[in-house]
N, C-alpha and C positions, 0 to 999 in steps of 0.2 A: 268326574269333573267337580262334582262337589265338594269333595276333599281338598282338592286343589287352593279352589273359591275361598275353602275357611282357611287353608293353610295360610296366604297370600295375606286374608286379613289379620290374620294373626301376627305375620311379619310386617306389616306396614309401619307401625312405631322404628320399628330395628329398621326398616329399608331408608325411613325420613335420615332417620338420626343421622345412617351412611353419610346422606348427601349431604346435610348440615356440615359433618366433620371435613368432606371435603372443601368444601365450600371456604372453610377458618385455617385449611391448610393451603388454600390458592389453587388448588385440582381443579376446580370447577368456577363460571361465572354465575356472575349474581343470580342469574334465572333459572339456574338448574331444577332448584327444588319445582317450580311452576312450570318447566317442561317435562318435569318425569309425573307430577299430577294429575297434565294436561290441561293445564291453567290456563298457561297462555296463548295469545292472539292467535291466530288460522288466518290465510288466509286461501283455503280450498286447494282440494286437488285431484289431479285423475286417477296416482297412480300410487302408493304407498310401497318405499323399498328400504328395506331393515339388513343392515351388518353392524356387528357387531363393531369394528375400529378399523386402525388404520386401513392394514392388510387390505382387510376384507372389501372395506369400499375402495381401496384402490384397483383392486382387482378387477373391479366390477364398474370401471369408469369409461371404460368404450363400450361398455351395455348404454350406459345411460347416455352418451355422448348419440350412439347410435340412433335409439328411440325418438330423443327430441330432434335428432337431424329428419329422420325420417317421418315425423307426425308433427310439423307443427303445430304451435299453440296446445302442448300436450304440459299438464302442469304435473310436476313429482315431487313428494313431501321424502324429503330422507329422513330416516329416525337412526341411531350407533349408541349405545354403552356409555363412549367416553368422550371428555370435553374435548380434547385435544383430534378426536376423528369431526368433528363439528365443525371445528376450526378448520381442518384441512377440506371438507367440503364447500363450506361457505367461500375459502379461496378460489374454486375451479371458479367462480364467476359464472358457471352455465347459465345461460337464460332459461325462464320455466321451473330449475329449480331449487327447493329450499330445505334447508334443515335442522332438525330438533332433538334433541336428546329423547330415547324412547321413552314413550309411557311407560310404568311400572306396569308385570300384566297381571294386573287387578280388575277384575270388571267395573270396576266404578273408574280408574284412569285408561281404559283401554277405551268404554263408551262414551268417554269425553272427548278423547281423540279420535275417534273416529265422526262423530256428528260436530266437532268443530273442523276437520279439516275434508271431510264426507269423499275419502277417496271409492274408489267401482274394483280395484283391484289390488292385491298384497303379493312383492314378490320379494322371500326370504334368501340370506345368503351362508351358504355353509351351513355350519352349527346351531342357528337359531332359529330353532323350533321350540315357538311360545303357545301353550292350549290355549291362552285366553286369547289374545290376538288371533288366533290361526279359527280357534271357536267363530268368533264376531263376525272378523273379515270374512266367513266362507258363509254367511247368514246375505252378504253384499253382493258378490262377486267372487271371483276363481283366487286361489291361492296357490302360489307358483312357489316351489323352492330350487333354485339354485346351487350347484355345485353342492350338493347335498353332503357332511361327512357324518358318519356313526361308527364310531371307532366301537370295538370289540367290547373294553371295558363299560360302554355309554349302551349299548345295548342289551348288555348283562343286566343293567341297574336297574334300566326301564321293564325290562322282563319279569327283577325281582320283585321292584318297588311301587308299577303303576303301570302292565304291563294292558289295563284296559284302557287308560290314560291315554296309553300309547298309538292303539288300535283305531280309538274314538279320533286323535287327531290328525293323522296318518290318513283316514277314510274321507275327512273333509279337504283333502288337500288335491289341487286337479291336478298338477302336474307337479313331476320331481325328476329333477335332473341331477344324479349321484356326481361326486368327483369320480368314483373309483369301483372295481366288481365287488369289491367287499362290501361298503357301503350300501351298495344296489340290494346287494343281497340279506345283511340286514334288515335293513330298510321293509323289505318284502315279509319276511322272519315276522316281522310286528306287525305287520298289516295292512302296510301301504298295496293296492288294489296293485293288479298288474298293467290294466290298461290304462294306468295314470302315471307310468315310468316313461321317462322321456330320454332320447341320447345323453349320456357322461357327457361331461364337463369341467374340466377343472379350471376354474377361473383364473389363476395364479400363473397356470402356463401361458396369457397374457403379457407378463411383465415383458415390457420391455427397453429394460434401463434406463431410468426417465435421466435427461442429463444433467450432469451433477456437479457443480462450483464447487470447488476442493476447498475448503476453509482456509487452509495452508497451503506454503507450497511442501513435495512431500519430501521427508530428510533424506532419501535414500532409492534408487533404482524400485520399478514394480513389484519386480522380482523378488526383492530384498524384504516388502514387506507383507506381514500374514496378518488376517483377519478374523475373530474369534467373531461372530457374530450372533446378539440376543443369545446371549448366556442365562443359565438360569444356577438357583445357589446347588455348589458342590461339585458346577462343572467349570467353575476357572482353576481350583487347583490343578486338576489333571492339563487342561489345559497351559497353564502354567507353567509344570512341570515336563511337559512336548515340546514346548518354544526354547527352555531352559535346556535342553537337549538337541537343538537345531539352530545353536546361534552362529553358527559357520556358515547358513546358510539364509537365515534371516535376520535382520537388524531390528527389526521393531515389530511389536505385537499391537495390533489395535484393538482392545477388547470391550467388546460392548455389549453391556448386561441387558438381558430383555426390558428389565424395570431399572429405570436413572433411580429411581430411589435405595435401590441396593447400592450406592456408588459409594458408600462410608466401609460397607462390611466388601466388598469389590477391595478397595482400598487397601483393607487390613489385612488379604489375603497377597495384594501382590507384597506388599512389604513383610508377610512371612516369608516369601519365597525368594528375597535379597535381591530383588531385580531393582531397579530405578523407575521411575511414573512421574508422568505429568498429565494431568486431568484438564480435560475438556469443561467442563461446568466452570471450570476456573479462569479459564482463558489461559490457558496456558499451552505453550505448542512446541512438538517434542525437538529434543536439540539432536547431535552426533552421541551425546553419552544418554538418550533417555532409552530404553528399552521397551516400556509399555507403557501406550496412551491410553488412559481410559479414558472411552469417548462415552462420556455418562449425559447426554441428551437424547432429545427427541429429533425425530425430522429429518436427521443426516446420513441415514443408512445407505442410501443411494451412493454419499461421496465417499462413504468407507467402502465401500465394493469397489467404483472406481478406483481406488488408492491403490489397494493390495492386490499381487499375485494370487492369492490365494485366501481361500477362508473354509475356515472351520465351522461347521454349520451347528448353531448350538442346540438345546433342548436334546440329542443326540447321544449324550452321556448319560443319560438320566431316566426318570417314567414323566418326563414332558411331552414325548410322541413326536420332538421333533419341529423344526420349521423347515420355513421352503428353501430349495434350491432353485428356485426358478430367475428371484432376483440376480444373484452373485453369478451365475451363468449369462444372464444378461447382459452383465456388467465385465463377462469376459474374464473372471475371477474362479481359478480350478476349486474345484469341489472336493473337501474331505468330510466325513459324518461318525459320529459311531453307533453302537448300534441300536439304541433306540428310536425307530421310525416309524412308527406305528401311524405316525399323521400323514403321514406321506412313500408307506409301504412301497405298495407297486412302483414307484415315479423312481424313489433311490434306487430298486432292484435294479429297471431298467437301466438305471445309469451303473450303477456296479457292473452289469451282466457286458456294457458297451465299451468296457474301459473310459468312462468318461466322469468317475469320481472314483473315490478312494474311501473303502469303507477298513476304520480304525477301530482298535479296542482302545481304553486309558493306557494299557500296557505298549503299544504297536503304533501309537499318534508318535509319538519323538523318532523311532526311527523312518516312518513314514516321512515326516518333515523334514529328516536329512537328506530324503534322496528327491525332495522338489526342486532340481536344477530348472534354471530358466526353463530351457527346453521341455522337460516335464511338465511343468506348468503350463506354458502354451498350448501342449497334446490336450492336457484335459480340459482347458476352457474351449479350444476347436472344437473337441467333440461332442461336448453336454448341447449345445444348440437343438442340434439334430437331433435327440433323444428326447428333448422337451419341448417341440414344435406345437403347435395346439391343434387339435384335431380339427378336421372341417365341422365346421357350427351351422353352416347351411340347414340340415335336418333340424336341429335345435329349434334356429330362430322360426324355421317355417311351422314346428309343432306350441312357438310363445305366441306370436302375432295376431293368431285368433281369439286370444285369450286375453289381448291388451285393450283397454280400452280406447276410445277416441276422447280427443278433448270435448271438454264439456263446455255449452255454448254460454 
């Protein structure tokens, strides 16, 4: 942990700077740098719960919906990564509660945030497992993780690189509820105690299609059009190159890069591929001769599911591990991936093993897409529902509820 401690002060200069640059690019508001310090104003709480961005705390919004229906007067600090997941909480309007950009986990911004905002309990989501925070908080109260993921490569590194690091934080943690048996097992691999595993949980199997104001109205049948969704760089060509190959069958590609800021080199890519585009960031809305929208913002993923028949699940072409299918199934949009899934292994198996998505290579996505007739499409959005139902959480909630606190008087 020591190590840690000096590393962190070591990067403090490099971690301001980050925020400053965001800050002179518009990423971020004014206050950033003084909530990742832990500068600013508290105003107290019961219960401290940490995601990383959107996803994650959207996942995780009938957790917290739950808690203050069931506990009044229960106060909860949320702390995320990013401005824009800040913004999307501070909109749910919950009563009770509030949120902040995380502290840096530096023991000097972690012990400011905690004795300014003095929560009894810490519950992490997913992938965020921070030693200083998980340290502090387990000195207060119980530290919960959520929907736990350690993907294969993240568990090699910790083994290589700080595999006591890992042991020591792992041990301070009450309960952990894995997404997945891989995870679980990991998880255990490093040190996490056995009698502090709690039921799987995948948050994300949750979603459920929040409803969605179409920007537009859409140029063409459902049917008609396809969804690349949260792209990352090197996987719009292939993709590109499958829609390029299925235009009998589709009229327009919606594609939408994980990061709006790739939307210049996005760009440069559809217009190697001689298709036509009309860009969303621009206000522009596609005609009968546009081919590919690139929908290069934030917030709208919901209405690009509703849109399209179908979508291309991105991170999938690549070593990104993948994103969810949970949403575009929601949304009643057939499922195709290829075959990088590592983030969501077991869930796609399941769905491949049910006929109820379509696992592609770069080679095998174009003729795959020629043979999405209506009818096809309808098969595989009917049947993903039922493969990604969400487990009973009964067992779950009844092994958190001891562990939560009560409001503070």
């Amino acid at each position: 942990m020591g190590l840690y401690r000096l590393l962190l002060r070591l990067l403090m200069p490099v971690l301001i700077l980050h925020v400053l640059g965001q800050r002179l690019r518009g990423r971020v508001g004014a206050g950033a740098l003084r909530e990742r310090l832990a500068l600013g104003a508290a105003e107290g709480a019961d219960l401290w719960l940490h995601g990383a961005s959107n996803g994650e705390l959207t996942s995780v919004r009938w957790l917290l919906e739950r808690l203050l229906a069931e506990t009044p007067g229960l106060r909860i600090i949320v702390t995320c990564n990013s401005w824009t997941a800040r913004a999307m909480v501070a909109g749910w309007g919950l009563p009770g509660l509030r949120v902040r950009l995380a502290p840096f986990d530096s023991p000097s911004a972690v012990r400011r945030f905690i004795a300014a905002w003095r929560p009894h309990a810490l519950i992490l989501i997913e992938s965020e497992l921070w030693p200083e925070r998980i340290a502090r908080m387990a000195e207060r109260g119980p530290v919960i993780a959520l929907g736990a993921r350690m993907s294969e490569g993240s568990a090699r590194n910790w083994r290589r690189v700080a595999g006591g690091l890992a042991a020591a934080m792992l041990g301070r943690i009450a309960l952990l509820s894995a997404q997945d048996a891989g995870s679980e097992t990991r998880f255990r691999a490093l040190g996490l105690p056995q009698d502090r595993i709690a039921p799987r949980l995948m948050l994300k199997a949750r979603a459920t299609g929040q409803a969605a104001t179409l920007p537009f109205a859409p140029p063409a049948a459902r049917a008609r059009l396809l969804l690349a969704a949260s792209t990352h760089a090197g996987e719009e060509a292939v993709i590109l190159t499958g829609f390029a190959q299925a235009r009998e069958v589709f009229d327009l590609l919606i594609l939408a890069p994980r990061h709006p800021r790739r939307s210049a080199e996005v760009a440069d890519a559809i217009r190697a591929s001689g298709l036509s585009h009309a860009t969303r960031s621009a206000g522009e809305v596609p005609g009968p001769g546009t081919a590919v929208y690139l929908a290069d913002t934030l917030g709208e993923m919901d209405a690009w599911y509703a849109m399209a028949g179908a979508t291309v699940i991105g991170g999938t072409f690549g070593d990104a591990g993948g994103h969810t299918p949970y949403e575009p199934a929601a949304h009643g949009s057939a499922i195709l991936h290829g075959p990088g899934t590592a983030n969501f292994r077991e869930v796609f198996a399941r769905l491949d093993a049910a006929g109820a998505a379509l696992a592609v290579t770069a080679e095998t996505l174009g003729p795959a897409l020629r043979g999405l007739t209506p009818a096809r499409q309808a098969a595989l959005a009917a049947a993903a529902p039922a493969v990604l139902a969400p487990a009973d959480e009964a067992a779950l909630l009844a092994a958190l509820r001891p562990l939560l606190p009560q409001p503070s008087e």
